[in-house]
One Martini backbone bead per residue (centre of mass of N, CA, C, O) as a GRO file, in nm:
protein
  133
    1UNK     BB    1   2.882   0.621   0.747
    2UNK     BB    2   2.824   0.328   0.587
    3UNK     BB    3   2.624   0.238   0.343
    4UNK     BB    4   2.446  -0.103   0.282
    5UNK     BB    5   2.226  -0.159   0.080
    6UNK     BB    6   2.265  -0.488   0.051
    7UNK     BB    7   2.196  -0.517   0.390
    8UNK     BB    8   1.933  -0.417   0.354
    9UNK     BB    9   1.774  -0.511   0.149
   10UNK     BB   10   1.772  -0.829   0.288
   11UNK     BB   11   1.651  -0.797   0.536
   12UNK     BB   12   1.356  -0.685   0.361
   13UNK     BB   13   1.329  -0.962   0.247
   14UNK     BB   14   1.318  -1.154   0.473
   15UNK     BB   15   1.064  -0.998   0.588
   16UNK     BB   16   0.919  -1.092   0.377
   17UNK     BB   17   0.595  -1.205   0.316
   18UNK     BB   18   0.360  -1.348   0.224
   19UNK     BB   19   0.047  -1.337   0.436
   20UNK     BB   20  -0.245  -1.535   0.574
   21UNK     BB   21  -0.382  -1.432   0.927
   22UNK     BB   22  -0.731  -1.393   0.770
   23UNK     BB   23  -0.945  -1.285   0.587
   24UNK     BB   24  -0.870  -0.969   0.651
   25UNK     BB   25  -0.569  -1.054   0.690
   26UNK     BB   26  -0.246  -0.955   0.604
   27UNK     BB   27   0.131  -0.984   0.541
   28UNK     BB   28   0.449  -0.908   0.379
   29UNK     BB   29   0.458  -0.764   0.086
   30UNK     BB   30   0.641  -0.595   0.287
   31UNK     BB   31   0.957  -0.480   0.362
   32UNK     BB   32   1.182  -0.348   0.615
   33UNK     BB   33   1.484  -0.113   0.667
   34UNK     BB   34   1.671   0.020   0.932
   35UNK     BB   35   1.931   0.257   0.982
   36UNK     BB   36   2.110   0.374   1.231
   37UNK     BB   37   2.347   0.529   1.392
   38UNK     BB   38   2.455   0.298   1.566
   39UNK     BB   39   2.410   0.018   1.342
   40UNK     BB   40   2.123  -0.069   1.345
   41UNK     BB   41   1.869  -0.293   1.247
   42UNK     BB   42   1.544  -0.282   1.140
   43UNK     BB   43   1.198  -0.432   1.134
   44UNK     BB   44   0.945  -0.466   0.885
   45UNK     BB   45   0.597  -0.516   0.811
   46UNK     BB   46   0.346  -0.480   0.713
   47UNK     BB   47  -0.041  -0.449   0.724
   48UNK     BB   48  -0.373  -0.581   0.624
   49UNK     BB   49  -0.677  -0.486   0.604
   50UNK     BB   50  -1.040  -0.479   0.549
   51UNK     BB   51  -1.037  -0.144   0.725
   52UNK     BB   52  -0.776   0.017   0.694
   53UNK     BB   53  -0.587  -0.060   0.988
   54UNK     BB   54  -0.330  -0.047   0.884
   55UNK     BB   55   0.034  -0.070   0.774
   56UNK     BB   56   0.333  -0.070   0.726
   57UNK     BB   57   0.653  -0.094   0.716
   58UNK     BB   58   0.832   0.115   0.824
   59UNK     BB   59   0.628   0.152   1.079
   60UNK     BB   60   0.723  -0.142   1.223
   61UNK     BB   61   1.036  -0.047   1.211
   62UNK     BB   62   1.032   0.221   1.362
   63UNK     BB   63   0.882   0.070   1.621
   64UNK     BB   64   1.152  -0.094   1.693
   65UNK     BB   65   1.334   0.149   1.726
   66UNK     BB   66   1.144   0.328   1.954
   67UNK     BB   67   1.171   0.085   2.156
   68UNK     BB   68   1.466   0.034   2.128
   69UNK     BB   69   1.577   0.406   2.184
   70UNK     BB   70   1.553   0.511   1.929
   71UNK     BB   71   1.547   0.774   1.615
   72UNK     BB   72   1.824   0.775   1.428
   73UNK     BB   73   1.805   0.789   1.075
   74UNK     BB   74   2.026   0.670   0.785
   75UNK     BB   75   1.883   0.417   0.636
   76UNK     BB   76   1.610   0.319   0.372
   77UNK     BB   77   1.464  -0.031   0.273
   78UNK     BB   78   1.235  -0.139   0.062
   79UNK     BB   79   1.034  -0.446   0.000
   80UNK     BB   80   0.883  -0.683  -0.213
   81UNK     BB   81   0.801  -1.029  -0.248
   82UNK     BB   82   0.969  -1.014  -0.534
   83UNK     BB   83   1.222  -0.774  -0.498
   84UNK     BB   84   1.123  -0.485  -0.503
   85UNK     BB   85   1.161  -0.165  -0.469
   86UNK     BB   86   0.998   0.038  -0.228
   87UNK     BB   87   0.924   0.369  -0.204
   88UNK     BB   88   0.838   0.536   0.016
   89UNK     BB   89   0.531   0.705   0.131
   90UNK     BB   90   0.436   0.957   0.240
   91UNK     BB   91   0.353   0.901   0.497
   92UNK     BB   92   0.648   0.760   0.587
   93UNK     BB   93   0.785   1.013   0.518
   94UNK     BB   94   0.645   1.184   0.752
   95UNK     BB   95   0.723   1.009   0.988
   96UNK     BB   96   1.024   0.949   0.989
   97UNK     BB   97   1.113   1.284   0.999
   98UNK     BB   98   0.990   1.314   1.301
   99UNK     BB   99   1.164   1.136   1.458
  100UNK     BB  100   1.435   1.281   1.401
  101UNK     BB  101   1.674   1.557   1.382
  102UNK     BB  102   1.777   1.427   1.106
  103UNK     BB  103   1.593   1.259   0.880
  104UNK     BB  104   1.624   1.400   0.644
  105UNK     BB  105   1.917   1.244   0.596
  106UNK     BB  106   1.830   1.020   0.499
  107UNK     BB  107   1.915   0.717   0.272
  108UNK     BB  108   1.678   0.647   0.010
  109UNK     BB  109   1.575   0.394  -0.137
  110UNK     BB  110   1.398   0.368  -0.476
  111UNK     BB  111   1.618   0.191  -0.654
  112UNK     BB  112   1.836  -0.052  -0.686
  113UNK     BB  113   2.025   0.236  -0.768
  114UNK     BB  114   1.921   0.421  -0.585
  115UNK     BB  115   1.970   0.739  -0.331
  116UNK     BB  116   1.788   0.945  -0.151
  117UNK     BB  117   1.700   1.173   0.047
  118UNK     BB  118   1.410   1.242   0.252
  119UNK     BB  119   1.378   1.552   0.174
  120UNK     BB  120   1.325   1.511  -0.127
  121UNK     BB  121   1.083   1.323  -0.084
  122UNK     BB  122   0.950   1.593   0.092
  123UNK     BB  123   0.840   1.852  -0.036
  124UNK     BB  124   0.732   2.133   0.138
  125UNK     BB  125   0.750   2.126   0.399
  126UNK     BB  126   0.602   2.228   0.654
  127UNK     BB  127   0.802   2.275   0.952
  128UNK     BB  128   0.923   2.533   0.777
  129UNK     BB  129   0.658   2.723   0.777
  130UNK     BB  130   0.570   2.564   1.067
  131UNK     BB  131   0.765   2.602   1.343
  132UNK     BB  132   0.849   2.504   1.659
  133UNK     BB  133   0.926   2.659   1.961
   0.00000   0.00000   0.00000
């Protein structure tokens, strides 16, 4: 499958856009978008609390993923709403590469113009130290 970087960024950004939901929360200082095997894209923004119960856009587009019944993801590219590629955090690589069985060879944007798997950006993986039988 090819994939549009390009149509990944715009997606991200449309999602951003950041917005105060209440004094304690805001959300959309960054967009993901997730493109998966089938070749849909989702979507979603950060959500920041006050008291730290806030979650990432990976994880509101992971989410929007596995609701409509998806989990391998080809390709993720997360944008601030200034429009700066943001690549996904620890937290987000490791939740990401859990959710199917192949998710290690995603595409994930980290630069304007560069692309790495998300097995390089998770190094010395756990799962293959202490495998599920």
């Amino acid at each position: 499958m090819k994939i549009d970087f390009s149509l990944l960024y715009e997606k991200a950004r449309q999602a951003a856009g950041h917005r105060v939901l209440t004094p304690y929360t805001e959300a959309g200082s960054v967009g993901a978008a997730i493109l998966t095997k089938s070749g849909k894209i989702y979507t979603g923004v950060n959500i920041d609390t006050a008291c730290s119960m806030g979650f990432c856009a990976e994880h509101a587009a992971a989410a929007a993923m596995v609701t409509a019944g998806e989990c391998e993801i080809v390709a993720v590219a997360a944008v601030d709403d200034k429009g700066d590629v943001v690549p996904p955090c620890g937290r987000c690589r490791q939740f990401l590469v859990q959710l199917g069985p192949e998710n290690e060879k995603a595409q994930v944007l980290v630069e304007k113009d560069k692309v790495m798997p998300l097995e390089e950006l998770l190094p010395y993986d756990w799962r293959k130290v202490r495998p599920r039988d």
